[in-house]
N, C-alpha and C positions, 0 to 999 in steps of 0.2 A: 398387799395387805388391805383387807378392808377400812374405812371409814369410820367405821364404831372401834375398831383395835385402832387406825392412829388416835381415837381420842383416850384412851386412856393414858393417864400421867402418870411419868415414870414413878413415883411412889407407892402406885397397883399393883406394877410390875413384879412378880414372884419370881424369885432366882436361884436356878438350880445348879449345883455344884454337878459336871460328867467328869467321870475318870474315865479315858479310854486311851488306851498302850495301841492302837493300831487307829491315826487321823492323817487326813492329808498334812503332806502333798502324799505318804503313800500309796499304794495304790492298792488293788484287788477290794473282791468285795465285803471282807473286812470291817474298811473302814467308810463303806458307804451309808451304812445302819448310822452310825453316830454322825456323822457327818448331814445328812438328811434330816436328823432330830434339829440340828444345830439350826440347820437351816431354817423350818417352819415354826417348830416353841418360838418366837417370839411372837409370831399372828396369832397365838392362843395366851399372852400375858403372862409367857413366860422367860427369862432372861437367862442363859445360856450359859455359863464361866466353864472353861474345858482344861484338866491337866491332860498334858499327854506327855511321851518321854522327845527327844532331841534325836536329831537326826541317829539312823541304825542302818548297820548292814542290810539292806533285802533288796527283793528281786524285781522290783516294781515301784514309780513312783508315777503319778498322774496329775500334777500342777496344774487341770481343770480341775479338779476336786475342790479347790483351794477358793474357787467363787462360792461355793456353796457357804464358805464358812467366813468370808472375808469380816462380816459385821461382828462377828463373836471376839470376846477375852480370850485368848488360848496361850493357857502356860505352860514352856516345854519345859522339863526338867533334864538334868541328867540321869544316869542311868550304871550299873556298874553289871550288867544284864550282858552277854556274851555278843549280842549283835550292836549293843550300842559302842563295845571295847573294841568291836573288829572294824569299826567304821571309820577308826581314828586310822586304820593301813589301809584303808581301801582305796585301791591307785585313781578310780573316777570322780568325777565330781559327781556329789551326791545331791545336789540340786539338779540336775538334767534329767528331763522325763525320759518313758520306756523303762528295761530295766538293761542290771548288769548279769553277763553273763557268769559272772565271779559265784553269783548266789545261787545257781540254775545248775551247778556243774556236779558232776557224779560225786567227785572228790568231798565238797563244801558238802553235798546233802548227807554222806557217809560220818562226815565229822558230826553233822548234826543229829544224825540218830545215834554217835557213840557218848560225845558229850552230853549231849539234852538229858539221854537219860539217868543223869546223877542226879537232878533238880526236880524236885518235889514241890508244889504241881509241877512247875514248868520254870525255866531259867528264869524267866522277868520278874521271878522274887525277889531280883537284886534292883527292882527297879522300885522294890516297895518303900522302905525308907525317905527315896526324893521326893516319892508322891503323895507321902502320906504328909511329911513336913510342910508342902507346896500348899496341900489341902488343907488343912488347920490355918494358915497364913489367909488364907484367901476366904475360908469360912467368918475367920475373925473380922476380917479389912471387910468384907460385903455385904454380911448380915446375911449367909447364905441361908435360906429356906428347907431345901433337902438335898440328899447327894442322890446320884443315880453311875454305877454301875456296870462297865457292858463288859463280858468278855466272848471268847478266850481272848486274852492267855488268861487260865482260872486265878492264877496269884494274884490278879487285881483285886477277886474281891473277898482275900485277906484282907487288902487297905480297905475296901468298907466295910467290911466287919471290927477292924479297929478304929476306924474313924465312929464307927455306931456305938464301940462300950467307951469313944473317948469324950465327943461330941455331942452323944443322944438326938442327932439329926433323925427325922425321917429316911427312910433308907429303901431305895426302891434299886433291884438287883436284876442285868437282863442276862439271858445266855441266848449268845448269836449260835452254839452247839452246845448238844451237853457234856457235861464235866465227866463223867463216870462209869462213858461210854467207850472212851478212846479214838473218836473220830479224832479230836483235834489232835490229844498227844500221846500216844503208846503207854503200858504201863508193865515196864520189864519183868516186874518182881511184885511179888504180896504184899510188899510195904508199901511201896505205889500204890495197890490198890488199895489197901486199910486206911491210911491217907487222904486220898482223893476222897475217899467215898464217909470220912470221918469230918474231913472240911466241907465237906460239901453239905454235911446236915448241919453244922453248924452256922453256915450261909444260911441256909433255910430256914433255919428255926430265928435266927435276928433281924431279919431282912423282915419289914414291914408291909411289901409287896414284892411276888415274885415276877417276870414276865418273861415268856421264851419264844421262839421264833414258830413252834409247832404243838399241836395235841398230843402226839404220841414222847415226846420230851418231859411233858408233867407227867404221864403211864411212869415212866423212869422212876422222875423223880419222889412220886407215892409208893414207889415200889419199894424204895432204899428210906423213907423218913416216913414216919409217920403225921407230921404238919397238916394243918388243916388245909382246905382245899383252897377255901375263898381267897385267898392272897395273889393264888394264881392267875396269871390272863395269858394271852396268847397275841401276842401281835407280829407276825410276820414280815419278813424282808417284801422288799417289794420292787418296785420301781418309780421315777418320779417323770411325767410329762415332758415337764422343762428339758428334758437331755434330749428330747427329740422334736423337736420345734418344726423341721425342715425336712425331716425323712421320708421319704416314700418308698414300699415296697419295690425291689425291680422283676418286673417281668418277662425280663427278655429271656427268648426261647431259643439264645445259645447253646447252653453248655446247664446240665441239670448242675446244681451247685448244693455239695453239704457243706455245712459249718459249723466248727467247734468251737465256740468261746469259752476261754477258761483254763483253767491249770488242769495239766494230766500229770497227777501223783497215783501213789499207791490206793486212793479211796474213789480214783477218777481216771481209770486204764482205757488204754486206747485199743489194745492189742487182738481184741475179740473184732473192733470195727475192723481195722484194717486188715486182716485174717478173711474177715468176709466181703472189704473188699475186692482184694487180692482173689478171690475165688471167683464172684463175677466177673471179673474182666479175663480171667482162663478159661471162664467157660463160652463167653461172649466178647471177643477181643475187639469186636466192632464198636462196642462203647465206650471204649478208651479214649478218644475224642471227645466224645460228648458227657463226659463224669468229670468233674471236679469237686476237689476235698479242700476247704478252708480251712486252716488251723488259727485262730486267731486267739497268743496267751502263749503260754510257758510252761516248758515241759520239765516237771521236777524231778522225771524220771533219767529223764537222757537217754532214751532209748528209743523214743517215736521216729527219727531219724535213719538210726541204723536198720530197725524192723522194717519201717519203708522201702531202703534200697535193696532189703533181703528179698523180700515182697515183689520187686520190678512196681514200687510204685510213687518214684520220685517223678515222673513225666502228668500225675495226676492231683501233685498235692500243693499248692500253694501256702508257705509260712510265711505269717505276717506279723508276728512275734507281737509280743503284747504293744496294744493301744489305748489311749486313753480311754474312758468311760465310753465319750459321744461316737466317737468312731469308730468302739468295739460295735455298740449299740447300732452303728449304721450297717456293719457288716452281720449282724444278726435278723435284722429286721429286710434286707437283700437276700436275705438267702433260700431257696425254694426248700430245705429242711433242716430242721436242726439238730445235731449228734448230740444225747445224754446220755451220758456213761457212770453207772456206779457201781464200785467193788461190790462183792457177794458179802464182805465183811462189813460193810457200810449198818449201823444201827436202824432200825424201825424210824428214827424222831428224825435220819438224817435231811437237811433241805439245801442241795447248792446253790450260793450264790445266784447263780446260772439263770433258774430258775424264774427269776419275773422279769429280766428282759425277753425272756423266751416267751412266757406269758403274754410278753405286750405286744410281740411281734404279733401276734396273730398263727405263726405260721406252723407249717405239721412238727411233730417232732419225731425222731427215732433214739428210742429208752433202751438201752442197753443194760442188762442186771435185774437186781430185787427190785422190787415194789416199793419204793422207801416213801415216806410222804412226802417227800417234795415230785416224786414220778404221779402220786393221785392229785396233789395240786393240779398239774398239769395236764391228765386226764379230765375235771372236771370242766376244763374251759379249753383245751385244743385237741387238736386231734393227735392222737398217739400209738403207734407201732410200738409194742414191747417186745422182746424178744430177750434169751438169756447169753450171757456168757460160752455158756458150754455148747451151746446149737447153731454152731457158723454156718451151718446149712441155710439153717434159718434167719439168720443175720444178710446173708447173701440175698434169701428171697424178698427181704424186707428192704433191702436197696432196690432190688427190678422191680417190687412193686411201686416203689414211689417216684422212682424212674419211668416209667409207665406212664403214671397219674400226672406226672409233669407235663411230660409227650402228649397224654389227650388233654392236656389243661383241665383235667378233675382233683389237682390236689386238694384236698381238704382244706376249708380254713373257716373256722369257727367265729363270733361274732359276741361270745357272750359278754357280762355285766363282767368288768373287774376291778372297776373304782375303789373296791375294797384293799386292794395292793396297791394304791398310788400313795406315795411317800406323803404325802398331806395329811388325806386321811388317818395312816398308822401315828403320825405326830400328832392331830386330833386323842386318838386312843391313849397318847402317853400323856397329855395332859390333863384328858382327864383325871385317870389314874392320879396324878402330881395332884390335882383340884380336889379331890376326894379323902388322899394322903393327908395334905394340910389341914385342911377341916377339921377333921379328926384330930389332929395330934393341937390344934388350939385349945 
């Protein structure tokens, strides 16, 4: 913190009410957007107060997360939401980093795509009540300034649409994905979609400012409301320095090494890579020694496993199940390439997670799928191999050639500006926005 921010007295200080349903200690990337805000608003004279819900069923928690946010208020409430009820049976301790394989498992994720889809947006409706009560309580006791927003899960920001016709706070609304897209949560039936896309303009239209993770997310969202534009801004996910203090590339010219950090679900299939794996090393069985496959994260599909040993390609593949942020982050930034994989069904606005640690590594990447904006993020500042789903042929040449480039020491690795992704700066951009907000509504 600079020198001119310690001197302001806490009476300056502007403080912003955050709702977010996904904060440390869980893990994924999630809840590293809020978490990161939590972190830096206060070096821009902004003071923090965070609900979030009480310990939940999930498949991930990372208890580094948890410095980021140590200085902040953070009120958990309860929850009557399907993962925070299953967490009451859940045989592990739920404070132990890593995750549990209870949430990862064929069985769990089949219950969740039968159940979930009764719940209009999304099950964590049931979490609205504790949070909107929590928010009112803590707006009253702190003289909160504005509320801010973040989802998925979209039912959060029913509570700040009724915390806005209750409170008439400033209301500023972020989507980490879009609502009306179906990346985050399927929508079985016409009513789902009538819904979705009926709450979703009325977010729009009360929300005082909008902000989303990508350009092509507001395309959507003008597409379905008519609202003026200027509300909108665009601040992207990023990455923050600090997680990587000590890290150095490794160079060593053992073993050409890919890596995949991240969840492989149905919007993030692995099955096209390892397909073209599996075909180079048939064609070339000499390289089987010198190929290695990092897996690093959790597979929501349950099938990366069995597909490998279909494949003969368990002797190549190292799983290292999910790790925390720093350590994912070290095994990303080690790796001579990085695997990005998006479904064909993945939306234009989609950007994973993934995506600005892979940024900050510097290092090549191999794009599997559509063009989504989060794949041109990553064309503008590294180097990148695309190739589709349907062309394992071509999937296969795009492993020997970067196999190759490793072997002569010509892989690519780009050098450009990206300080625009580093989690300070995006915190800068929200407070301003908060700075401009208040103003206004004095």
């Amino acid at each position: 913190m600079t020198e001119d921010h310690k001197k302001v007295s806490e009476r300056d200080l502007k403080k912003v009410l955050i709702l977010a349903y996904y904060f440390p200690p869980l893990g994924m990337g999630g809840t590293q957007r809020p978490a990161k805000f939590v972190k830096y608003l206060p070096e821009f004279n902004w003071t923090p107060f965070v609900i979030t819900v009480k310990d939940i069923a999930y498949y991930a928690k990372d208890l580094s997360l948890l410095n980021d946010v140590r200085d902040a208020q953070v009120f958990r409430t309860g929850s009557l939401d399907p993962q925070r009820l299953l967490s009451f049976f859940a045989s592990h301790n739920s404070n132990s980093p890593g995750h549990d394989k209870n949430w990862t498992s064929g069985s769990w994720q089949t219950f969740k795509k039968i159940v979930f889809s009764f719940f209009i947006p999304d099950t964590k409706i049931f979490w609205l009540p504790f949070a909107i009560l929590k928010a009112i309580k803590v707006i009253n006791r702190e003289n909160i300034t504005c509320v801010f927003t973040t989802s998925p899960p979209h039912s959060l920001q029913l509570a700040g649409l009724l915390l806005k016709k209750i409170k008439g706070l400033p209301w500023v609304v972020d989507f980490r994905d879009g609502w009306s897209n179906g990346n985050f949560q399927g929508e079985p039936t016409a009513i789902h979609k009538w819904l979705n896309r009926f709450w979703q303009r009325c977010v729009l239209a009360a929300a005082d400012e909008v902000i989303g993770v990508s350009s092509p997310m507001f395309d959507d969202f003008k597409s379905r409301s008519s609202h003026i534009s200027s509300k909108f801004h665009t601040i992207p996910n990023g990455f923050d320095p600090e997680d990587l203090p000590n890290i150095q590339p490794s160079f060593s010219n053992d073993k050409f090494t890919i890596v995949y950090c991240g969840t492989v679900s149905a919007i993030s299939p692995m099955g096209s890579f390892l397909n073209g794996l599996s075909l180079l090393l048939s064609h070339r069985p000499d390289l089987r020694k010198g190929i290695l496959f990092k897996f690093i994260g959790i597979d929501l599909t349950g099938t990366v496993k069995s597909l490998a040993g279909q494949l003969d390609l368990n002797d190549v593949i190292q799983y290292d199940g999910y790790l925390d942020h720093q350590k994912a982050f070290e095994g990303i930034v080690k790796a001579d390439v990085l695997l990005y994989p998006v479904s064909n069904s993945a939306s234009q606005d989609f950007v994973p997670g993934k995506t600005f640690e892979y940024l900050a590594s510097r290092n090549p990447i191999l794009a599997i799928g559509p063009r989504v904006a989060g794949t041109e993020i990553l064309e503008k500042h590294n180097s990148v191999e695309s190739v589709s789903h349907e062309k394992i042929g071509a999937i296969e040449q795009a492993i020997f050639k970067c196999y190759s480039e490793f072997k002569n020491q010509s892989l690519n690795v780009r050098q450009n500006d990206i300080s625009q992704f580093e989690r300070k700066n995006q915190t800068r951009m929200l407070a301003e926005i908060l700075d401009n907000l208040v103003s206004v509504a004095k």
